[in-house]
C-alpha positions as CSV (number, residue, x, y, z in Angstrom):
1,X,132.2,143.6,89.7
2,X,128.8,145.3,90.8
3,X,126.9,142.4,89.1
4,X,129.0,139.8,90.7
5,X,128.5,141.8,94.6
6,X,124.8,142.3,94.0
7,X,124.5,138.3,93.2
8,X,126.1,137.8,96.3
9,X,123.6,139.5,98.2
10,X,120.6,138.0,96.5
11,X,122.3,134.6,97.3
12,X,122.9,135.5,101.1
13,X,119.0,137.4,101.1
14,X,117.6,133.9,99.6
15,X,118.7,131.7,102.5
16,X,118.1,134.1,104.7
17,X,114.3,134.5,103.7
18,X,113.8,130.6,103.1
19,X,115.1,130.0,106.7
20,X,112.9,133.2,108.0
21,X,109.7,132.1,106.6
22,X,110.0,128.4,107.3
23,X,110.4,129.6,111.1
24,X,107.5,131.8,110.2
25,X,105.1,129.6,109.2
26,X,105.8,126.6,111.7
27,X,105.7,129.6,114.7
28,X,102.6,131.1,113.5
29,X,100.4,128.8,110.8
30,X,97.0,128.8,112.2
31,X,97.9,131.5,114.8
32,X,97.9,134.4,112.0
33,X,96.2,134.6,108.3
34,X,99.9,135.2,106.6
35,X,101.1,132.4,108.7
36,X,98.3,130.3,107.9
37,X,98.0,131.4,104.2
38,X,101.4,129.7,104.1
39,X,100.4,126.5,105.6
40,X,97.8,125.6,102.5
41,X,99.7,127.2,99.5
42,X,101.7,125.3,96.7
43,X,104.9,126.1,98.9
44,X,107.1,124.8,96.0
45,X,107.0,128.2,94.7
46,X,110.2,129.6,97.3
47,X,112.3,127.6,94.5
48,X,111.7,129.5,91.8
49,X,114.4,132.4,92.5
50,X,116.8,129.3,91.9
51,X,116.0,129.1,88.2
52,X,117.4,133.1,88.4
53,X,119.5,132.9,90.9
54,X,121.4,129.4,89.8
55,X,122.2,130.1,86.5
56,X,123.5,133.4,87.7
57,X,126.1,132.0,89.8
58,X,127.2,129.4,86.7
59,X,127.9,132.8,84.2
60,X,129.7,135.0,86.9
61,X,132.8,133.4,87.0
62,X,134.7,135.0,90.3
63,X,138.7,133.8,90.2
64,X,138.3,132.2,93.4
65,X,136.5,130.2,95.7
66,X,134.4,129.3,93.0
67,X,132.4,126.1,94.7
68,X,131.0,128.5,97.7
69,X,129.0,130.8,95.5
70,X,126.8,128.1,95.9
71,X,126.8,127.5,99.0
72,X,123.9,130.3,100.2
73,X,121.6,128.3,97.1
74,X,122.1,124.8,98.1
75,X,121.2,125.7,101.9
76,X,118.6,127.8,101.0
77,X,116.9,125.2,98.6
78,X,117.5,122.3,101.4
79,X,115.7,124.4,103.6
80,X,113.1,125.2,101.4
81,X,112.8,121.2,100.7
82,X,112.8,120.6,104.4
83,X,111.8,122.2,106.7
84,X,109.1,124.3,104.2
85,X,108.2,122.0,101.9
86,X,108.1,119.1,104.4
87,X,110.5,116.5,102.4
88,X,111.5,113.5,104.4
89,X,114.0,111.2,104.2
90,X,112.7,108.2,105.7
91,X,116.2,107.2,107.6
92,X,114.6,104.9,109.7
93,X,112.6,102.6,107.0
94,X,116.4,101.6,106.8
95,X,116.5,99.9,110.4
96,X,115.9,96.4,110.7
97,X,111.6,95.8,111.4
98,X,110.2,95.3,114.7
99,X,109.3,91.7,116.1
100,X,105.4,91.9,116.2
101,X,101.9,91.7,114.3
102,X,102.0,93.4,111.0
103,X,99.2,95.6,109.7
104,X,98.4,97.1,106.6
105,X,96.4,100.5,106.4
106,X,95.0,102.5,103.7
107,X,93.3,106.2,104.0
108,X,91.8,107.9,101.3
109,X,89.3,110.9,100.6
110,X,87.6,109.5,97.7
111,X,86.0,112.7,96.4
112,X,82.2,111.2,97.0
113,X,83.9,107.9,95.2
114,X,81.9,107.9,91.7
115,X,85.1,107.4,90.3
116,X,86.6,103.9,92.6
117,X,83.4,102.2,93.0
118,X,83.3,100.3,89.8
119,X,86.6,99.3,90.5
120,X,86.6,98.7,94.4
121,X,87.5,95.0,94.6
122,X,90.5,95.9,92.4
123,X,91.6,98.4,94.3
124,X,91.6,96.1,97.6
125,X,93.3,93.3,95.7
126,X,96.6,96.0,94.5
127,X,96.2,97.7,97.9
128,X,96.4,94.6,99.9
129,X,95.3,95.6,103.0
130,X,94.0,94.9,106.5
131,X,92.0,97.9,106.8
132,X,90.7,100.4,104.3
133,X,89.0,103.8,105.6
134,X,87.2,105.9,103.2
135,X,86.3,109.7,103.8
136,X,83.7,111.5,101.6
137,X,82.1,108.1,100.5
138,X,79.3,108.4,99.1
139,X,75.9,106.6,98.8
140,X,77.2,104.4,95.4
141,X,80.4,103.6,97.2
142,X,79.2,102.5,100.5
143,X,76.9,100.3,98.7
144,X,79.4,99.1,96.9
145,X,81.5,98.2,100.0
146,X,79.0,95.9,101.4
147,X,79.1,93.7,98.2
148,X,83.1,93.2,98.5
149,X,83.5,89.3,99.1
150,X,85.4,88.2,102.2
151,X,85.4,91.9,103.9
152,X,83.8,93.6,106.8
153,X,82.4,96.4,106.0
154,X,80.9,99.9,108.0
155,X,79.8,103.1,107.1
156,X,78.3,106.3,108.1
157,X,78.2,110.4,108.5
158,X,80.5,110.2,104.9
159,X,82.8,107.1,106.3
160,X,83.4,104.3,105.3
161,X,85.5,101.2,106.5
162,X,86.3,97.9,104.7
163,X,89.0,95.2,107.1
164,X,89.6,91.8,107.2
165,X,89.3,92.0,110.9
166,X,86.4,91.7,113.1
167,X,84.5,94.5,114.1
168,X,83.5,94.2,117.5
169,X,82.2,98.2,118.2
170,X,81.6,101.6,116.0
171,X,81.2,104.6,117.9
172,X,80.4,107.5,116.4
173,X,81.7,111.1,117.8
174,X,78.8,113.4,119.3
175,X,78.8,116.5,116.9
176,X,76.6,118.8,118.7
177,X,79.3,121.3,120.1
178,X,80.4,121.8,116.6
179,X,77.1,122.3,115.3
180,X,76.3,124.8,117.7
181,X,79.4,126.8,117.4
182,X,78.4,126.7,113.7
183,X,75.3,128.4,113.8
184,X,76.4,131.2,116.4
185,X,79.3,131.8,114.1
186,X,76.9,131.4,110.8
187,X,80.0,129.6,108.5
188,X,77.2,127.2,107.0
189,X,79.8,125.0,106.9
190,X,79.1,121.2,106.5
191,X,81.3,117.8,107.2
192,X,82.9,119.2,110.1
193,X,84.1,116.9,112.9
194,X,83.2,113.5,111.6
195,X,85.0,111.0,113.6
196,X,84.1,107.0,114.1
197,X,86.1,105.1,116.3
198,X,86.3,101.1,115.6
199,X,87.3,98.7,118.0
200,X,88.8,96.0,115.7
201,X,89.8,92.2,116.8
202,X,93.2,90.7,115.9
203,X,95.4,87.8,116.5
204,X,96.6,89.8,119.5
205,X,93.6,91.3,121.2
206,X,91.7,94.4,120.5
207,X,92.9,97.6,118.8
208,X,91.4,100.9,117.8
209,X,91.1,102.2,114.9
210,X,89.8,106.0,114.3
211,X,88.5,107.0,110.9
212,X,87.9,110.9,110.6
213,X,87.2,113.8,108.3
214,X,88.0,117.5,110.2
215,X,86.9,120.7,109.1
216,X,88.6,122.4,105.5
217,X,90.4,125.9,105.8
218,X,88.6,126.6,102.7
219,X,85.4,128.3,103.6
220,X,87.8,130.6,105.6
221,X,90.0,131.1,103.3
222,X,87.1,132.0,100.5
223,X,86.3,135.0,102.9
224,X,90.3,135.8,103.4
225,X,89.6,136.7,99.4
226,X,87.1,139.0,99.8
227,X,88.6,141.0,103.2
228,X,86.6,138.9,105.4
229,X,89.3,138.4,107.9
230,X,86.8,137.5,110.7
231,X,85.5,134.1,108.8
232,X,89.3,133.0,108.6
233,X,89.7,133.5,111.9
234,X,86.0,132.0,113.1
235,X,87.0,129.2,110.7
236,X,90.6,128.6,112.5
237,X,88.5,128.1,115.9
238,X,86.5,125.7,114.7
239,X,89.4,123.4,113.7
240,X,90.9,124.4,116.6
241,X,88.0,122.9,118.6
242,X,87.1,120.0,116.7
243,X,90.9,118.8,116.9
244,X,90.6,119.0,120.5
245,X,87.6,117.0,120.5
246,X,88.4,114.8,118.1
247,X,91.6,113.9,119.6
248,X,90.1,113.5,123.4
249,X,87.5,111.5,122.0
250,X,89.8,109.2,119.9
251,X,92.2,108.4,122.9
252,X,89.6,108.0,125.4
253,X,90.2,103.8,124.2
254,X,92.6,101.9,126.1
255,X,95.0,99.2,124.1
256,X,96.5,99.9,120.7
257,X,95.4,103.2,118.9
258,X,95.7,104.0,114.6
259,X,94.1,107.7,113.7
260,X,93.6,108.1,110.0
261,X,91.9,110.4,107.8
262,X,92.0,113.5,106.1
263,X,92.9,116.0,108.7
264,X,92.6,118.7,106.6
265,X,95.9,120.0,108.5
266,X,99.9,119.9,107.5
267,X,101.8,118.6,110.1
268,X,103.5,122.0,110.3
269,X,100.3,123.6,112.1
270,X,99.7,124.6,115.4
271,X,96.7,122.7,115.7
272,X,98.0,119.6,114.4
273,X,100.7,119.8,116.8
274,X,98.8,121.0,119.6
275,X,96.4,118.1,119.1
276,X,98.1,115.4,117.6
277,X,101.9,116.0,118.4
278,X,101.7,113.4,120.6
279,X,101.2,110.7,118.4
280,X,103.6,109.7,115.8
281,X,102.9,110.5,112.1
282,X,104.0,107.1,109.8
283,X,104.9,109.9,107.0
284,X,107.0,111.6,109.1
285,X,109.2,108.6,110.6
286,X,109.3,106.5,107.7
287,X,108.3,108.6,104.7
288,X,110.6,109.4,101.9
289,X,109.7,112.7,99.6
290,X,107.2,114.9,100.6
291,X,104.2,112.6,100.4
292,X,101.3,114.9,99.1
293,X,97.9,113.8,99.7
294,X,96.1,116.9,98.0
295,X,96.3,118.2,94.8
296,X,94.0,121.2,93.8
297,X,95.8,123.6,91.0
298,X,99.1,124.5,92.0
299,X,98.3,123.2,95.6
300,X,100.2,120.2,96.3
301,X,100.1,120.0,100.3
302,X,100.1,116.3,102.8
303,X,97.0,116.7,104.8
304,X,96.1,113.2,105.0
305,X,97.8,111.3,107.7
306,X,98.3,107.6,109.2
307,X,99.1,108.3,113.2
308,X,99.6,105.9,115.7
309,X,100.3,105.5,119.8
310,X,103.4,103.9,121.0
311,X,102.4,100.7,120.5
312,X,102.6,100.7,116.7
313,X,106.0,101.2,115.0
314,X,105.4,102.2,111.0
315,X,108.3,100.4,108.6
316,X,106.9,101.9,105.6
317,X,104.4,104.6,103.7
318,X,103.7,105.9,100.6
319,X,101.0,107.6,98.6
320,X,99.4,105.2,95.7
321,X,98.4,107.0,92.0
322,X,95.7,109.5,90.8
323,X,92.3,106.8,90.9
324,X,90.0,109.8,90.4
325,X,89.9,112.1,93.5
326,X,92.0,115.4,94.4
327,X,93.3,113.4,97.3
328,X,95.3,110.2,96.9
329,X,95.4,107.1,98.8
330,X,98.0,106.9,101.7
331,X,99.5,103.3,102.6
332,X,101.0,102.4,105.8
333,X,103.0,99.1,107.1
334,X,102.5,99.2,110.6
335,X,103.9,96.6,112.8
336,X,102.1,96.1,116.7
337,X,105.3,95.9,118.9
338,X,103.8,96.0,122.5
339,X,101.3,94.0,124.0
C-alpha cells in the first residue's frame, strides 16, 4: 500500500515538474543561465524517469481504476515531447497547397564543407532545389560551388549560395557594432553576425532571400563551466544584439522575404521570439517530429531554421541525413501565394 501511494506521488510530481520547467524555460531561456542552460541541453533526458516510473505502474496492480495510473505519465511525457522537446505535428502539411510559385530551399552548416565538396553536384541533384545556402563554407567548398554546371553561385564572410535563379544584388550586413561590442567585452569571439541578403529574380518578380550565421552560446557557456557567470551573460547580449540587427537589416527589403541559416537559437528563446516571432518558422507550421539540426554528444537541439514573411506559405520540411557535418541539411517547400 505505501509503495503503491508513494508511486502515485512520483507520478503526480513528474507532470507536475515536466509542465513547470517547460514554462520555465520558454519564460526565462536567454533571460537567466538555468533557463538558458535548458534551452541548449539534450532535453530528451526529462524522459528518463519513465523507464522507472512506467514499469512501476505495470507491477503495482491497484484493484481499480487501473487505466488512470497512467494518466499523470502519458501527460507528463506529451508535455515533455511538446512543449520541451519541441515535437510537431505538422497538421497543416495535411491542407490542400496554396495556388502560387513553388520554391525549394535548402540550409545547411556545412562544418567548413571538407566533407560535401567532392560530392556537391550530387548533393544538388538529390536535394533538388531552387536555392541552396551554405554556412561555415569554406575556401574548398566555395570553389567548388563556382564549378557546379547550370548554377549561380555567391559567396563570402563563411557563406555561400548556389540558385537557379538570377541574382540581381548581394548585400552584405555591416559588422562593425558587433565587432566593437566584442572587444570592450573581450569574448574573442569570431563568426558573429554574418548576414548576406540576396535579391533573387523569379517568374514573379523579385524576392529576398537572407543567408545568415549568428553568434553560438558556446563561448558563454565554456565560461558557465568554470564560474564565469559574467561571459554567459556578455555572451547572451551579444546575440541579443546581433538578432536585433540582423533582423532590422533583413526586413529593411520590400517584396517577398525567406531567412535561413543557422540561428544558433531554439525557437523556444527569448531572443528568437523577440526577433523573429514575427515571421513564420516552416518547421514549426509544417514540420512533423522534432526536426533537429544539431547534433554534438548528447545534444540533439533545432537551431537551424527556414523563416518566411506572409507572402510565402511552407507545405513541407524536413531535415536530410548525416553528409559529414554536426548540423544537417534542412529542406523547405515553399509556395509564393501573394503578389
Amino acid at each position: 500500500m505505501r509503495a503503491r501511494a508513494a508511486h502515485s506521488l512520483l507520478r503526480w510530481a513528474y507532470l507536475a515538474a515536466a509542465c513547470a520547467i517547460a514554462l520555465y524555460m520558454w519564460e526565462f531561456g536567454d533571460r537567466w543561465w538555468p533557463a538558458t542552460f535548458l534551452l541548449f541541453m539534450g532535453r530528451w533526458v526529462f524522459l528518463l524517469p519513465l523507464a522507472l516510473l512506467g514499469p512501476a505502474a505495470l507491477l503495482l496492480r491497484p484493484r481499480r481504476r487501473r487505466p488512470l495510473r497512467f494518466l499523470p505519465l502519458v501527460f507528463g511525457a506529451l508535455i515533455v515531447l511538446g512543449p520541451l522537446m519541441g515535437g510537431r505535428l505538422g497538421w497543416r502539411r495535411l491542407l490542400p497547397p496554396p495556388g502560387g510559385m513553388p520554391l525549394r530551399i535548402v540550409t545547411f552548416n556545412s562544418g567548413g564543407g571538407e566533407t560535401i565538396a567532392p560530392d556537391l553536384l550530387h548533393l544538388l541533384a538529390a536535394w533538388n532545389a531552387d536555392v541552396v545556402l551554405l554556412q561555415e563554407c569554406g575556401e574548398r567548398l566555395a570553389a567548388e560551388s563556382e564549378r557546379m554546371p547550370g548554377w549561380r553561385w555567391h559567396h563570402a564572410a563563411g557563406l555561400c549560395l548556389l540558385t537557379q535563379l538570377p541574382i540581381d544584388a548581394a548585400e552584405q550586413m555591416d559588422r562593425a557594432s558587433l565587432q566593437q561590442l566584442k572587444q570592450v567585452n573581450g569574448l574573442g569571439i569570431g563568426g558573429a553576425g554574418y548576414v548576406i541578403r540576396y535579391s533573387l529574380r523569379t517568374q514573379r518578380g523579385a524576392i529576398t532571400v537572407t543567408n545568415l550565421h549568428l553568434e553560438t552560446p558556446r563561448k558563454g557557456f565554456e565560461g558557465l563551466m568554470t564560474g564565469d557567470f559574467e561571459r554567459l551573460r556578455e555572451n547572451t547580449e551579444l546575440r541579443d544584439l546581433e538578432s536585433r540587427l540582423a533582423r532590422r537589416w533583413a526586413g529593411a527589403r520590400r517584396g517577398p522575404s525567406i531567412v535561413a541559416g543557422d540561428f544558433n537559437t531554439p525557437v523556444e528563446s527569448r531572443i528568437f521570439r523577440e526577433h523573429w516571432g514575427d515571421l513564420d518558422d516552416a518547421f514549426s507550421r509544417v514540420g512533423f517530429g522534432f526536426g533537429i539540426t544539431k547534433y554534438n554528444g548528447w545534444i540533439r537541439i533545432r537551431i537551424d531554421h527556414v523563416l518566411t514573411d506572409e507572402a510565402w506559405r511552407a507545405v513541407r520540411i524536413q531535415t536530410w541525413r548525416d553528409v559529414g557535418s554536426d548540423h544537417r541539411p534542412l529542406i523547405a517547400d515553399l509556395i509564393l501565394v501573394a503578389r
